[in-house]
N, C-alpha and C positions, 0 to 999 in steps of 0.2 A: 562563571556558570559552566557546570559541567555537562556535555552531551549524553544522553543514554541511548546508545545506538539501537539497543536492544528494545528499549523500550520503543523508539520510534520505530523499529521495523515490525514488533509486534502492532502495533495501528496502521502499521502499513497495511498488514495481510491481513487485518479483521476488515479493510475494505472492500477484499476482494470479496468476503464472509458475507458483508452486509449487501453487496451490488447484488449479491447473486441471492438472496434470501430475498430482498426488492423485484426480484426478478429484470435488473437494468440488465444483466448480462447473463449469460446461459453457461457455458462454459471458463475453466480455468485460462484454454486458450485464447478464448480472444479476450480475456483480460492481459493476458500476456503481450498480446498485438500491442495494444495500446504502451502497454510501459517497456518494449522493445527489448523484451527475456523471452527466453522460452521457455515453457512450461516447465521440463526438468529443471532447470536453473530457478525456479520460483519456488520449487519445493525446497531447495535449500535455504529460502526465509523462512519458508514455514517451520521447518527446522529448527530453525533459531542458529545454522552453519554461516550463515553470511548475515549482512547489514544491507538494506536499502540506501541505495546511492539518491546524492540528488538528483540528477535527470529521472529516475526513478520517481521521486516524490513530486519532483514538478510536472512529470506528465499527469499522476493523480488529481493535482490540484488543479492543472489545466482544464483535462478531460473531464472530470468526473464533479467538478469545482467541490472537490475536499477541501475545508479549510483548514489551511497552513499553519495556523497557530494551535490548533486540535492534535496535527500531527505533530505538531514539533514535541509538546506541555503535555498533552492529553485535557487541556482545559475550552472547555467551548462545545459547540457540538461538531458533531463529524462532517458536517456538510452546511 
């Protein structure tokens, strides 16, 4: 099976889309808090310039309980 990093880092950043459209979080920053980037460095996911690492993805699924097979597939729901 092959990874689609891309694919997975775009579900990464429609979390940030969705938290803050739920109003769970207010700012890019302190979404960044939690998955321990900093804001400029998130813009280049959003980009599509880099790939979300796993500490990255397990701190969303910690913090935020995304679930992990959503983010891995795109199959399930996002939370």
């Amino acid at each position: 099976m092959k990874i689609n990093e891309q694919a997975i880092t775009e579900r990464f950043v429609s979390v940030y889309y969705e938290l803050k459209s739920q109003s769970i979080i207010d700012t890019k920053r302190e979404f960044c808090k939690h998955i321990l980037i900093t804001p400029s460095n998130f813009i280049f996911l959003e980009k599509g310039e880099r790939y979300c690492n796993i500490g990255q993805m397990c701190a969303i699924v910690n913090h935020w309980k995304v679930n992990p097979n959503w983010l891995m597939t795109g199959k399930g729901s996002m939370f």
